[in-house]
Structure formats: C-alpha cells, structure tokens
Backbone as CSV, one residue per row, in Angstrom:
resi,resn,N_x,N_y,N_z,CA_x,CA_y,CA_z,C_x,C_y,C_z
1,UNK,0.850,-1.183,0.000,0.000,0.000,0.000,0.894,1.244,0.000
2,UNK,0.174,2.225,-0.520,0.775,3.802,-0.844,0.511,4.241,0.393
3,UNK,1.560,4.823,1.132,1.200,5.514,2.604,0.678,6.678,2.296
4,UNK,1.056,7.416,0.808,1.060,8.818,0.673,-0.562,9.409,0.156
5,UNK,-1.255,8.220,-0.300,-2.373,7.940,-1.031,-3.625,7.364,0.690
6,UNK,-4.962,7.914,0.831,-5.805,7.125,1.114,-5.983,5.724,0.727
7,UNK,-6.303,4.893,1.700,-6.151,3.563,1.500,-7.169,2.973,0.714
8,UNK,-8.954,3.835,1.169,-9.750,3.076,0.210,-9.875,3.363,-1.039
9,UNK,-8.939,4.601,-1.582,-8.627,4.921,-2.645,-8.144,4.153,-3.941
10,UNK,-6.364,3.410,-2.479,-6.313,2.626,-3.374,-7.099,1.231,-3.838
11,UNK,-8.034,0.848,-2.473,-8.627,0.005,-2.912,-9.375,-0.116,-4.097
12,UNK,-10.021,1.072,-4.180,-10.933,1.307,-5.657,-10.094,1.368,-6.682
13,UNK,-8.904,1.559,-6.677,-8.189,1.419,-7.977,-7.153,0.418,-8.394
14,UNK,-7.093,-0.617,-7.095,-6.860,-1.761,-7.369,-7.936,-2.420,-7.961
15,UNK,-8.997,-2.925,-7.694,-10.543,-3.652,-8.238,-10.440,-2.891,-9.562
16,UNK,-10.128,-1.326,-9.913,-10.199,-1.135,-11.152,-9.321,-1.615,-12.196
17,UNK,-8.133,-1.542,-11.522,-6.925,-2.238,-12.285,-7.287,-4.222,-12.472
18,UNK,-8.319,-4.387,-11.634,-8.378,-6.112,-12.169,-9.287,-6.263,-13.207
19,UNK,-10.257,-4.916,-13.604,-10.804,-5.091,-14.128,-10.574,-4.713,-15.358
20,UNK,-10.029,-3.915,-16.048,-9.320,-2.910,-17.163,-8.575,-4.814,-17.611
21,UNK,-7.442,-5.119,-16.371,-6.656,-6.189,-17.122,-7.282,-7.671,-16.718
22,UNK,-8.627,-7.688,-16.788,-9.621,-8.917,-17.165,-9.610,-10.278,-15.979
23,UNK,-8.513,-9.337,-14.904,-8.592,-10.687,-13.759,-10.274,-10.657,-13.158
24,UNK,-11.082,-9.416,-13.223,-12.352,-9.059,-12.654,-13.045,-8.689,-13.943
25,UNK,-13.802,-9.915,-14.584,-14.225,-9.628,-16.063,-16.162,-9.158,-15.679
26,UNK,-16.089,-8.291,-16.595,-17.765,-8.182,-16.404,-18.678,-8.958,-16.202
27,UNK,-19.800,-8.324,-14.934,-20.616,-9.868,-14.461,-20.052,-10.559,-13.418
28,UNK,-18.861,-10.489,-12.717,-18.375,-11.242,-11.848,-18.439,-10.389,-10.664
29,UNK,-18.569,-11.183,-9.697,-18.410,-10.836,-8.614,-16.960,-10.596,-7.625
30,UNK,-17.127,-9.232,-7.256,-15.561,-9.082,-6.193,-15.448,-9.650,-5.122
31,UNK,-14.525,-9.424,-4.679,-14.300,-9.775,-3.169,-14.987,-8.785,-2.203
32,UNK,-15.549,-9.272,-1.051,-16.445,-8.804,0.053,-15.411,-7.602,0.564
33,UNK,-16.217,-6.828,1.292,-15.441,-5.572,1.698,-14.767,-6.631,2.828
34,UNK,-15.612,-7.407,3.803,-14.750,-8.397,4.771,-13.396,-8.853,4.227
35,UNK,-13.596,-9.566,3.038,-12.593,-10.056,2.581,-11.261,-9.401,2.347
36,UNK,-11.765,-7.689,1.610,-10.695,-6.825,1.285,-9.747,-6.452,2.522
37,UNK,-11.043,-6.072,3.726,-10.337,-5.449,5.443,-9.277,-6.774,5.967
38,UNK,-9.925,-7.937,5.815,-8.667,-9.120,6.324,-8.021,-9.280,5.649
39,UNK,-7.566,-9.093,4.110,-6.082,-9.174,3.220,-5.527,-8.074,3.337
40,UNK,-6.357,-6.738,3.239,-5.507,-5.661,3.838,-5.280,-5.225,5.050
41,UNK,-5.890,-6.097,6.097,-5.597,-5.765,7.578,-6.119,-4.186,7.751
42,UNK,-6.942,-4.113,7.426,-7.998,-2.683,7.048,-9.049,-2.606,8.053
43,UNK,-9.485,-1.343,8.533,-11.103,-1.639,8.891,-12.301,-1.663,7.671
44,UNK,-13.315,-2.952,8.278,-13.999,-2.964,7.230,-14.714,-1.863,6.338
45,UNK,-14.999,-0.497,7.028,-15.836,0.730,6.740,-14.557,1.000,5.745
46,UNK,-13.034,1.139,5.644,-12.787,1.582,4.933,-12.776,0.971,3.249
47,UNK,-12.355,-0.535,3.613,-12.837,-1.033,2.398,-13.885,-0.942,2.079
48,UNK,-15.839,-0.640,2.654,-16.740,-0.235,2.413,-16.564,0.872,1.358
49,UNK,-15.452,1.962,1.986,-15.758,3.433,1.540,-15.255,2.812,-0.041
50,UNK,-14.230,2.105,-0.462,-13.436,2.370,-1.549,-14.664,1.504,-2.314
51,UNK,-15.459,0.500,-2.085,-16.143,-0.099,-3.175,-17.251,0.892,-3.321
52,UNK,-17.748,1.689,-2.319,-19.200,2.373,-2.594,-18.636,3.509,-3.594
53,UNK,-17.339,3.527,-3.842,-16.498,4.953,-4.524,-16.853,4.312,-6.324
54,UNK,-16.554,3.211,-6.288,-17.200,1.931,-7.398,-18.784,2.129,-7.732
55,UNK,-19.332,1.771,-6.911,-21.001,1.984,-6.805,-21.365,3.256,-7.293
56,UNK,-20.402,4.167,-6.461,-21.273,5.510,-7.159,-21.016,5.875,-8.283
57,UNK,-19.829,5.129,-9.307,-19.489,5.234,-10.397,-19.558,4.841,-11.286
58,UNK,-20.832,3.453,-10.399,-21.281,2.594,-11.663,-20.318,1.656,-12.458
59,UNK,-19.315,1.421,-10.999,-18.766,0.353,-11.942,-18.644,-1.247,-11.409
60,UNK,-19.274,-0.898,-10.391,-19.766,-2.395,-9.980,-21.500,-1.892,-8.953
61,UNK,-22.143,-2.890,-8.912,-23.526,-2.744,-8.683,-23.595,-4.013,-7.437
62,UNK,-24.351,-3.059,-6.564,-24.934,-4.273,-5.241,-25.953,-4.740,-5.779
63,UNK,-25.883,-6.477,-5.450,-27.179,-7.016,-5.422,-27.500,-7.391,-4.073
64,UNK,-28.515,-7.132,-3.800,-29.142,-7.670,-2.230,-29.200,-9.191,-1.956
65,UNK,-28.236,-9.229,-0.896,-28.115,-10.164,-0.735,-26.898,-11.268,-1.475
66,UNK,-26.498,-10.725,-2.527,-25.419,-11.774,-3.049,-24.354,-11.232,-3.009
67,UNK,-24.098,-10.342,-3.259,-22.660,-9.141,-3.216,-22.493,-8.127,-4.689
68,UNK,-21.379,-7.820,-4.914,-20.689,-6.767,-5.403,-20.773,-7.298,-6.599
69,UNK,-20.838,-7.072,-8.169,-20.833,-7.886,-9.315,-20.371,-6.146,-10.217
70,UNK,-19.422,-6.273,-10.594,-18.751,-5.512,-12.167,-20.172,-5.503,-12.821
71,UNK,-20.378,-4.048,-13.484,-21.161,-3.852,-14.403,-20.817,-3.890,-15.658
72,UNK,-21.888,-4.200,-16.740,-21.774,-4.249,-18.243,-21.172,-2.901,-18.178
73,UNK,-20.151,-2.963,-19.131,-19.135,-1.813,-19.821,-18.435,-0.836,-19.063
74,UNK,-17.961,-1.907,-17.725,-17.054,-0.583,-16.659,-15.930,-1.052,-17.043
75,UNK,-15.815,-1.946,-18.411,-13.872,-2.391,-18.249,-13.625,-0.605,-19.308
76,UNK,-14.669,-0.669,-20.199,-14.630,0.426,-21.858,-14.376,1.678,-20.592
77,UNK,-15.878,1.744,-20.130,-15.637,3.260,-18.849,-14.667,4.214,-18.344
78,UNK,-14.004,2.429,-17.375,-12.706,2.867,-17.260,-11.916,3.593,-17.972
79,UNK,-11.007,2.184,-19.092,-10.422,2.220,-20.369,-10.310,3.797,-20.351
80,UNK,-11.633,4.520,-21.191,-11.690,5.675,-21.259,-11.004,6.669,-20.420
81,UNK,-11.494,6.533,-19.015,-11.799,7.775,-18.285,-10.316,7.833,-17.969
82,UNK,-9.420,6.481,-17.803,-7.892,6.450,-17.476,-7.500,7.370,-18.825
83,UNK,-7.574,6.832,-19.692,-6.920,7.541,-21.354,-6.875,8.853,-21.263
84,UNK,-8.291,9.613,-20.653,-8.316,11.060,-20.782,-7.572,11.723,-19.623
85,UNK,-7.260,10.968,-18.415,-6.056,11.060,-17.365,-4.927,11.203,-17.834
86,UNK,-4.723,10.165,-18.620,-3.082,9.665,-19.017,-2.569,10.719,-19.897
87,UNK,-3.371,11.948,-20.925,-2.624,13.078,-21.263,-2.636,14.253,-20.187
88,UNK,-3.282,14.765,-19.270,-3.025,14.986,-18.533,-1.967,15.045,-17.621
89,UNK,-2.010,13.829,-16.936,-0.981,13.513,-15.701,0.722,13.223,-16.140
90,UNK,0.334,12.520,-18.093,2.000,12.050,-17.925,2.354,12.838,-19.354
91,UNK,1.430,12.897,-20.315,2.161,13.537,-21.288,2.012,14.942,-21.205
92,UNK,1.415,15.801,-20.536,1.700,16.940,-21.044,2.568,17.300,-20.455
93,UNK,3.171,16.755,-18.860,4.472,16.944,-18.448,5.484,16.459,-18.614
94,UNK,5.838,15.732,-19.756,6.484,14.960,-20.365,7.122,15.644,-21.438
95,UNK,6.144,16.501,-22.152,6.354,16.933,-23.467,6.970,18.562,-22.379
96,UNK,6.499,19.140,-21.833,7.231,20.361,-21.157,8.381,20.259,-20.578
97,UNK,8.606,19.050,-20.191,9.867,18.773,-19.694,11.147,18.640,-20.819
98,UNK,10.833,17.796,-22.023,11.581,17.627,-23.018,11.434,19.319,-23.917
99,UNK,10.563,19.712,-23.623,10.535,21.577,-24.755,11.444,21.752,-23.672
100,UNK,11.944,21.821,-22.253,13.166,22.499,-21.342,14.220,21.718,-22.278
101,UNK,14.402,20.812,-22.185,15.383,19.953,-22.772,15.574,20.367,-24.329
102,UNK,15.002,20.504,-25.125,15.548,21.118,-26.316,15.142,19.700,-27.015
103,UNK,14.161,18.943,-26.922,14.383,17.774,-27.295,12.965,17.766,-27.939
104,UNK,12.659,17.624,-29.401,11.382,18.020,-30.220,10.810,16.463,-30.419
105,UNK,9.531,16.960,-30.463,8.284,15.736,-30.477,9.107,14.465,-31.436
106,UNK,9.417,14.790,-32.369,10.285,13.648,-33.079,10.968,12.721,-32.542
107,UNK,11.923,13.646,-31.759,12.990,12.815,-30.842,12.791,12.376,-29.709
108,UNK,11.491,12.611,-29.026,11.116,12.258,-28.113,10.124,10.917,-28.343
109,UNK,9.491,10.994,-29.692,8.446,9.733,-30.552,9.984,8.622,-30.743
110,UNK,11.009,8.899,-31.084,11.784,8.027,-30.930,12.622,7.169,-29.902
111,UNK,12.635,7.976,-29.152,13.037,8.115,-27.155,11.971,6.989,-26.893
112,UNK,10.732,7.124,-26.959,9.789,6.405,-26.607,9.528,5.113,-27.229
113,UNK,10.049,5.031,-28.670,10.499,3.631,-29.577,11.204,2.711,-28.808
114,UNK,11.976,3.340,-28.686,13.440,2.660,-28.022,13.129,2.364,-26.796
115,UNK,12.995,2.997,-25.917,12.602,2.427,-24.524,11.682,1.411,-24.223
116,UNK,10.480,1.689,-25.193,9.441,-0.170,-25.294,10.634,-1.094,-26.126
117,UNK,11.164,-0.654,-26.838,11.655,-1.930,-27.144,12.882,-2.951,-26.248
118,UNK,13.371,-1.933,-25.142,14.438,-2.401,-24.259,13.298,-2.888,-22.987
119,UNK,12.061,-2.784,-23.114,11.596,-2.647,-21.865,10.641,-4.364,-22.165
C-alpha cells in the first residue's frame, strides 16, 4: 500500500486495475469488503468506503443479498476515463519537460520507440 495515497482509494483502484486487465471480467463478482479489510488488515468501513467509490461510479452494482458484481461496460468506462487522465498527468508533463530539454516531439516519438523496445 501507498502511505502517501488514502487507502480506500487505493482500494478502488486496485478492483479497477483487475478489471481494465480482465482478472475481474464483467458480471463477476468481487471480493467482500470483509474479505478486502482481512487481506488488507484494514477496517472494514474503509474497504466499504473504496467499493461504494465503485457503486457511485457505476462500476460495480450491489445485489441484495449476493454481493458486489462488475457492471456491463465498466472495463470500456474505465479504459476511457484512465486515457483522458493519461494526457493529462504524464504527457503533457512529459512533453514540457523535453521543450526544457531542447528535445522536439520527433525525438522524443523516438526516445519512446526505443525504450518499449528495451523494456
């Protein structure tokens, strides 16, 4: 766990991350907030807080009585809503950092070749 990050935070974005990479496929059911508080040695209210953060986002749905189940099209949702993050958070400071550097979109589209391919 991220000390620097709220915890049920990360909980909600772990369950999101299983779901984006298909370990938590649509229609299935998660793990109980019980379940989450005893693997994370958590109180249960906080793993509560991080799945109802889910619920209110519609990306997993309570059924009464059976538990927590992924909704139709929260893997796409996600997908999305991360994508429109990801220029935000990493490329536009990415690309300002390399305009300090003297280093133009070209050479930086190639920077970025090279590094998936060593990676």
């Amino acid at each position: 766990m991220d000390e620097s990050r709220p915890i049920f935070i990360q909980i909600a974005e772990q369950i999101e991350n299983d779901i984006i990479d298909g370990t938590l496929p649509e229609g299935s059911q998660i793990p109980s907030t019980n379940e989450f508080a005893a693997f994370l040695r958590v109180n249960p209210a906080t793993a509560l807080k991080g799945v109802t953060r889910l619920v209110d986002d519609g990306i997993v749905e309570k059924r009464r009585g059976i538990g927590m189940f992924v909704t139709t099209g929260a893997r796409e949702r996600l997908i999305e809503r991360r994508r429109v993050g990801f220029a935000a958070e990493y490329l536009r400071p990415l690309i300002i950092e390399a305009e300090k550097l003297g280093i133009g979109i070209d050479e930086l589209a190639g920077m970025l070749r090279a590094e998936r391919i060593q990676s």
